[in-house]
NUNUMAR-538882 format. One record per residue (C-alpha): x, y, z; residue in three letters. Coordinates in Angstrom, 3 decimals. Each point is the difference from the previous one (the first is absolute). Layout:
% residues N
PT          X          Y          Z   residu
PT          X          Y          Z      ALA
...
//
This chain:
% residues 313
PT          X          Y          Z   residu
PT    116.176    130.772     69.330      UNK
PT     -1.449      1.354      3.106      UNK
PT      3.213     -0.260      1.729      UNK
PT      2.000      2.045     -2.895      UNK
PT     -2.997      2.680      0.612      UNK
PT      0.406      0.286      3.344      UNK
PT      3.813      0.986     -1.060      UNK
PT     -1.508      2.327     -2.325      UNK
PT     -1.984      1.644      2.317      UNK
PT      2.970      0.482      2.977      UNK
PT      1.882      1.669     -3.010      UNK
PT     -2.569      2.365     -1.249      UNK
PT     -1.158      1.313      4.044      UNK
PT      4.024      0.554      0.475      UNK
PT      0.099      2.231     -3.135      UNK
PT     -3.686      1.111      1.021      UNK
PT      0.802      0.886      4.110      UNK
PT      3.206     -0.511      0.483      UNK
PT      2.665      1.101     -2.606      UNK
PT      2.097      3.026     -0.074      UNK
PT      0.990     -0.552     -3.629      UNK
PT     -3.351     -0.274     -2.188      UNK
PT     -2.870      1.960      0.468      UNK
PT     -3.879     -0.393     -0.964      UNK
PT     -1.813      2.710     -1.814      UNK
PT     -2.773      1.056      1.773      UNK
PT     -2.314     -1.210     -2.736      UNK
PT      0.867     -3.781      0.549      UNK
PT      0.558      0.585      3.688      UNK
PT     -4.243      1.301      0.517      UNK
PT     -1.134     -2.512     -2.819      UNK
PT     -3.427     -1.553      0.414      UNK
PT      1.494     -3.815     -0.342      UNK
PT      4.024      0.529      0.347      UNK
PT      3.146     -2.808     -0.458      UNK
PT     -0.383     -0.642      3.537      UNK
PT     -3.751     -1.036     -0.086      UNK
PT      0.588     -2.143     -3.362      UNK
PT      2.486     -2.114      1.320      UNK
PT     -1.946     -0.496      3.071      UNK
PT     -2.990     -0.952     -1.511      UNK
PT      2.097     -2.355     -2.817      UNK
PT      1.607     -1.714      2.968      UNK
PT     -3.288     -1.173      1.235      UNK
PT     -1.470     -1.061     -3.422      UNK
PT      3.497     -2.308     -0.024      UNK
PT     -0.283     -1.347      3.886      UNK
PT     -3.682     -0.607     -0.606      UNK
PT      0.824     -1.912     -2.866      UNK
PT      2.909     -1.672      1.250      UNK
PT     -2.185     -1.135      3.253      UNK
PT     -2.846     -1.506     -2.868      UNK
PT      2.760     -1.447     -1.413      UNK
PT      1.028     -1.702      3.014      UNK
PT     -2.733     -2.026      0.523      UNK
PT      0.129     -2.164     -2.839      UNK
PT      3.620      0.103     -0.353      UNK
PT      1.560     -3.150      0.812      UNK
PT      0.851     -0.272      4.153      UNK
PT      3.495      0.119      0.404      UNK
PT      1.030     -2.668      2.122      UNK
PT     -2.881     -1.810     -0.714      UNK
PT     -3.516     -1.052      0.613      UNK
PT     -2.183     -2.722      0.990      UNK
PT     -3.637     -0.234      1.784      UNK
PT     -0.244      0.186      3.291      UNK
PT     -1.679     -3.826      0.003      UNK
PT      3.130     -1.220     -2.245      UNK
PT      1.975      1.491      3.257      UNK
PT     -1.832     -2.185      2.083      UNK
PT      0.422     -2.530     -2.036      UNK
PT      3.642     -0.142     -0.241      UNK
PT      0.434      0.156      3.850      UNK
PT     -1.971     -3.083      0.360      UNK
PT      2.555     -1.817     -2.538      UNK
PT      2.292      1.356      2.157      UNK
PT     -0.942     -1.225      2.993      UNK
PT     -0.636     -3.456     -1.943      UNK
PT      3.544     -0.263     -0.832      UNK
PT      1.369      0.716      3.273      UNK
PT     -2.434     -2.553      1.611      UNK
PT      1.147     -2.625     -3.065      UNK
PT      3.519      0.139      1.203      UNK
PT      1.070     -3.148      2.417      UNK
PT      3.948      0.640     -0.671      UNK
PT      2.311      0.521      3.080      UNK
PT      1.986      3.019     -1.368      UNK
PT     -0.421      3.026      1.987      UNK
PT      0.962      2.829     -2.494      UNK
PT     -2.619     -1.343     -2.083      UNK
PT     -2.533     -0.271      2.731      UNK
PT      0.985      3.649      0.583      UNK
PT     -0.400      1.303     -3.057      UNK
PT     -3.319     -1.818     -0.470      UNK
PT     -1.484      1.629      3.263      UNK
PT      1.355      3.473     -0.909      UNK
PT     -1.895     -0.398     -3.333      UNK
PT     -3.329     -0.940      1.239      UNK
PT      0.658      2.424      2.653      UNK
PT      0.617      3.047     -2.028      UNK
PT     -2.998     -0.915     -2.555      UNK
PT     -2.199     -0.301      2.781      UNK
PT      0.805      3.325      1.228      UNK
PT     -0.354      1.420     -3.136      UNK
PT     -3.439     -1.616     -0.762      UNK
PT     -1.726     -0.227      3.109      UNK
PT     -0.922      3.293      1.452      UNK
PT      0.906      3.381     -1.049      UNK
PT      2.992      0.220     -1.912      UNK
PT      2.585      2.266      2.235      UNK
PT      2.593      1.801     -1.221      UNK
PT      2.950     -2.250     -1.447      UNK
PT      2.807      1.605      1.931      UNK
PT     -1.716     -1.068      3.560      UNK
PT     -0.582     -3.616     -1.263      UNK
PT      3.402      0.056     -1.461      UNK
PT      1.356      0.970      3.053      UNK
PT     -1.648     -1.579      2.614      UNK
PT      2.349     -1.358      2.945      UNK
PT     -0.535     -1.906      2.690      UNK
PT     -0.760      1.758      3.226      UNK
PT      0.252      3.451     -1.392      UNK
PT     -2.659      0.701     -2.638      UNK
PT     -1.342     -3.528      0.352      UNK
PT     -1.205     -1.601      3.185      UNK
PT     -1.255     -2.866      1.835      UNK
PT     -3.298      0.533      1.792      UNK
PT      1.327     -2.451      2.826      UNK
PT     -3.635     -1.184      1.231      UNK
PT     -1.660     -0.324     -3.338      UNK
PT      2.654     -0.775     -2.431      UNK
PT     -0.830      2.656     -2.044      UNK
PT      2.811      1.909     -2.160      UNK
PT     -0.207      3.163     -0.356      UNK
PT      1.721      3.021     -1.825      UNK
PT      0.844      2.689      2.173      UNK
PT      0.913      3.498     -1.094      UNK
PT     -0.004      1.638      3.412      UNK
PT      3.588      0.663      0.397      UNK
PT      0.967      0.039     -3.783      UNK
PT     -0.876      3.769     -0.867      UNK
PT      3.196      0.191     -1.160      UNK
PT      0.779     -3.162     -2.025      UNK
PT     -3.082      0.071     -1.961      UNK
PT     -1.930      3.047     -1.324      UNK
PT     -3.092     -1.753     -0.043      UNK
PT      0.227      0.373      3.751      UNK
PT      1.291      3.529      0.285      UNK
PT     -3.154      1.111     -1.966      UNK
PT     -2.306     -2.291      0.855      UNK
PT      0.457     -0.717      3.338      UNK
PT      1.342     -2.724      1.504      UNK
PT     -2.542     -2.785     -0.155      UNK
PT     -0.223     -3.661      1.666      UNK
PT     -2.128     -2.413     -2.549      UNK
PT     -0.484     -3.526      0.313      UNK
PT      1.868     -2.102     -3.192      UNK
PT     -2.877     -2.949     -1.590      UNK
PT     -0.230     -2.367      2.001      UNK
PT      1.159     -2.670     -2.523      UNK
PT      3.501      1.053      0.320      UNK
PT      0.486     -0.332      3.421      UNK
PT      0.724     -3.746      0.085      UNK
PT      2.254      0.715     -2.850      UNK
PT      1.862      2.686      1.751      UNK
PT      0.657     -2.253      2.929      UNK
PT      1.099     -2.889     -1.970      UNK
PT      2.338      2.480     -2.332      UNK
PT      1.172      1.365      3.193      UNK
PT      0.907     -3.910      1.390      UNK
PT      2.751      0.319     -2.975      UNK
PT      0.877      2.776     -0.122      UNK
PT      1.742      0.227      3.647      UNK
PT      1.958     -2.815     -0.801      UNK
PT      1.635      2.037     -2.159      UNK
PT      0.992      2.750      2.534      UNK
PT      1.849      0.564      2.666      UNK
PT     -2.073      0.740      2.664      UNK
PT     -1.696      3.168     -1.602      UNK
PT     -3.560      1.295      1.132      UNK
PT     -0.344      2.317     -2.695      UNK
PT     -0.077     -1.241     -3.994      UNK
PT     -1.279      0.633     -3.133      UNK
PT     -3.123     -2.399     -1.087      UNK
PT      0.618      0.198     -3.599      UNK
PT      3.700     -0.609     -0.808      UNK
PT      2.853     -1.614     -1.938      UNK
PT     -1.148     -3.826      0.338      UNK
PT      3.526     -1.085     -1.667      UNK
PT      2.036      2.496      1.465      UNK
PT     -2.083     -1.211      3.819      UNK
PT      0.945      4.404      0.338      UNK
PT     -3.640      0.279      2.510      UNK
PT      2.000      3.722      1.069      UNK
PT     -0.554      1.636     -3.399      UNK
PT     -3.320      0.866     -1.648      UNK
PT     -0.230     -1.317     -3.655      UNK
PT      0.387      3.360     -2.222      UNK
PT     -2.655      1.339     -1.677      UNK
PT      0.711     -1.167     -3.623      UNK
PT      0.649     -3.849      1.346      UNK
PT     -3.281      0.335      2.388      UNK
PT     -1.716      1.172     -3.385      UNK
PT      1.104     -2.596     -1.919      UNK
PT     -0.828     -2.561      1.794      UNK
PT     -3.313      0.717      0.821      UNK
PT     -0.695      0.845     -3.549      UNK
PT      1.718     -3.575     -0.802      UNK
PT     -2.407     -1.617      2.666      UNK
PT     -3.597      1.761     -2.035      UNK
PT      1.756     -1.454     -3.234      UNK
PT      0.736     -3.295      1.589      UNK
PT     -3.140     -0.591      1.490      UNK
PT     -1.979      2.512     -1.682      UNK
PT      1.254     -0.020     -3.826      UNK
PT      0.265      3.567     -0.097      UNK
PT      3.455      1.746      1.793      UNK
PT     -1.550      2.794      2.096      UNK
PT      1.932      2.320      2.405      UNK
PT     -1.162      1.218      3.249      UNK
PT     -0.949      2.889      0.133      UNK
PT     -2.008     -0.856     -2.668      UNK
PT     -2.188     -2.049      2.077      UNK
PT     -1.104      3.529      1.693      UNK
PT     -1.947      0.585     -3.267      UNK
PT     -1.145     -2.884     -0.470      UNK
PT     -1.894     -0.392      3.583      UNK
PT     -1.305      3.614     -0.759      UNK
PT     -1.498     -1.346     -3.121      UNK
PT     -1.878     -3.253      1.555      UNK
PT     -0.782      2.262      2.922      UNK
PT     -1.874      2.645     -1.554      UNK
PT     -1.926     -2.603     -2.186      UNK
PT     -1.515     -1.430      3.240      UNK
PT     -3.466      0.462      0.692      UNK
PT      1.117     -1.120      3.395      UNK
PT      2.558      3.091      0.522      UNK
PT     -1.667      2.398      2.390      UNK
PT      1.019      3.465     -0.106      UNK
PT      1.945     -0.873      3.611      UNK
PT      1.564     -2.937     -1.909      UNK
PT      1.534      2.611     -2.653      UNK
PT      1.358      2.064      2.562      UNK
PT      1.755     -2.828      1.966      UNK
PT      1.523     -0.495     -2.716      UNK
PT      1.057      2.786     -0.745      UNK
PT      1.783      0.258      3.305      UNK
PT      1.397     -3.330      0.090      UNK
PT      1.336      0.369     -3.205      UNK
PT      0.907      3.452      1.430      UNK
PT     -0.581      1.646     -3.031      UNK
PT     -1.083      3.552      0.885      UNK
PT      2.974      2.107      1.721      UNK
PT     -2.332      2.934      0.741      UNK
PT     -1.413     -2.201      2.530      UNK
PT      3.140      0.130      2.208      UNK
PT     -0.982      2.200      2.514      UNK
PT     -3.449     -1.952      0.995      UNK
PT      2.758     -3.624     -0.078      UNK
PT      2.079      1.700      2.583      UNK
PT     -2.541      0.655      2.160      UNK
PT     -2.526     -3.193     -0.478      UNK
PT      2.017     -2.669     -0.072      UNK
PT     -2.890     -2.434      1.155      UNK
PT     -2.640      1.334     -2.315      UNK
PT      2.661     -0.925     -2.810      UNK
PT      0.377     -3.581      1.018      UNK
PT     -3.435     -0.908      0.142      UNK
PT     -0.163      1.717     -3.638      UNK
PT      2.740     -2.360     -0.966      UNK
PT     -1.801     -2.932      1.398      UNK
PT     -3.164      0.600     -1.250      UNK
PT      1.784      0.028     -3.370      UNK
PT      2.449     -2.858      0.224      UNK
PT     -3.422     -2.245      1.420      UNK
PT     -2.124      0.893     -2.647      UNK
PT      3.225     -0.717     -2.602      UNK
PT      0.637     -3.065      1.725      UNK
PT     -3.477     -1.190      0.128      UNK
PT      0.306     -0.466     -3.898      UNK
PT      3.122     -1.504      0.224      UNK
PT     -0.963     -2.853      1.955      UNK
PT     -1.928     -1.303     -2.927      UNK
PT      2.853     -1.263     -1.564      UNK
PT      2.273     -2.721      1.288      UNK
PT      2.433     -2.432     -0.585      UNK
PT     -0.982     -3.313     -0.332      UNK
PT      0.931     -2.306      3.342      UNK
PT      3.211     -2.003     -0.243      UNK
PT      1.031     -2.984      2.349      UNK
PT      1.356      1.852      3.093      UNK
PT     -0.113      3.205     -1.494      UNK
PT     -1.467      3.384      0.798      UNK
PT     -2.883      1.478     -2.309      UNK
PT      1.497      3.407      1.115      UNK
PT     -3.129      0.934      2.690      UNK
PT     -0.280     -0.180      3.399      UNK
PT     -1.608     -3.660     -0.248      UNK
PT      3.029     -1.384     -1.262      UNK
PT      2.596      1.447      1.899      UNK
PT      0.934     -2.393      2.287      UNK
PT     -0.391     -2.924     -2.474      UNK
PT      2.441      1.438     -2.321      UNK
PT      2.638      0.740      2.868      UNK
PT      0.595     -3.348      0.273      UNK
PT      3.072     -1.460     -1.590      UNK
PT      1.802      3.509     -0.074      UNK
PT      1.399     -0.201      3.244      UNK
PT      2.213     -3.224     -0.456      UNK
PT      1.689      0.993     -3.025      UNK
PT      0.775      3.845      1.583      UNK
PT      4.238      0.751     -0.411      UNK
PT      0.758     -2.173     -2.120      UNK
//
């Protein structure tokens, strides 16, 4: 309704301003309250409405708790520590899973087209003295728009995932010839590591993993809202913790001009948000398998063993 208003109202100001071929007696024209100002005012009743409407609608996408989130990484991570078969694709597609949900679950929730599209040394890097990955935007102003109007930030991935990268990243050169540069999140079956998954599969599956693991399918970018939601309800959430967020989740594009400019006031932000995220995070975790990782730092090395021998085949 609003919408078909808004019509309404760019039809009556062209026969109001703008038209050669109707006029408007004086009369209506110097009226108290004319057309002009009753559409106006009838298209905000119907956006305010809509908007109130909106928040008990049911999410598109759909919607889970930020704890049932939590929850269905660590079932995640349990099934990818349950595995003891040799075959690689699977191990693959296990990591990227647990991977993926981790990211998703574990700090601020980024925006899905730089997760989606994270590639080995270009937007994501190896920190080569402390192992740390990290996502890079520096020299992707042009590839992502996060980064042209945000700045191009450096930020530090959970640390969970960085045994998992290395270990996906074991595989995944097997099946490449010789290239430095590849997509994390790709084609398992199709072994394509030069070609980002599109959006609609990278949707899919992550909204396949929540239902999986979580009972409830949930896409992406709905986990933006859903972080907001637990976040605001925290008696622990400073007033610097809301605005770290806010950058890291680079939400505001009227900040652009201060992200240019501070780069390293904007990555502290973003840490001090993705620590305090993470911080809950760590409360749940997969239960320990026999020579398998629980997905934190402690159990890194543990569950790297018996990876390596099966790698190729």
């Amino acid at each position: 309704m609003a919408n078909y208003l808004s019509s309404l109202f760019s039809l009556a100001n062209y026969v109001w301003n703008d038209s050669v071929d109707f006029e408007v007696d004086d009369a209506v024209r110097t009226a108290n309250h004319t057309v002009l100002d009753a559409l106006v005012n009838l298209r905000s009743q119907c956006d305010s409405l809509a908007k109130e409407a909106g928040l008990y609608a049911e999410k598109r996408g759909g919607w889970m708790s930020w704890e049932d989130a939590q929850k269905a990484r660590v079932k995640c991570l349990e099934a990818l520590n349950a595995y003891t078969g040799t075959d690689p694709t699977v191990k693959k597609q296990l990591l990227m899973d647990a991977i993926v949900l981790t990211i998703f679950t574990y700090q601020t929730v980024d925006r899905v087209g730089i997760i989606r599209k994270l590639r080995l040394n270009e937007t994501l890097r190896k920190h080569p003295a402390s192992g740390t990955w990290i996502v890079d935007l520096t020299n992707a102003q042009r590839s992502h728009k996060s980064a042209k109007f945000h700045g191009g930030t450096r930020t530090a991935l959970p640390q969970p995932v960085w045994a998992l990268i290395d270990r996906l990243c074991q595989l995944t050169v097997f099946d490449l010839e010789h290239a430095d540069k590849y997509y994390l999140f790709h084609n398992t079956r199709t072994r394509d590591a030069m070609r980002p998954l599109t959006e609609s599969q990278f949707g899919a599956w992550v909204a396949g993993l929540f239902e999986k693991y979580g009972g409830t399918r949930v896409v992406p970018k709905n986990l933006r809202s859903i972080f907001i939601v637990w976040l605001r309800d925290q008696e622990g959430a400073t007033e610097k913790i809301l605005q770290g967020s806010a950058t890291a989740m680079r939400h505001h594009i009227n900040t652009q001009s201060s992200l240019s400019y501070d780069i390293e006031t904007n990555n502290r932000q973003i840490k001090l948000a993705n620590d305090f995220a993470a911080k809950y995070a760590e409360k749940f975790q997969p239960a320990s398998a026999a020579g398998g990782s629980s997905g934190g730092s402690s159990g890194a090395a543990a569950g790297a063993a018996g990876w390596e021998s099966t790698v190729g085949m």
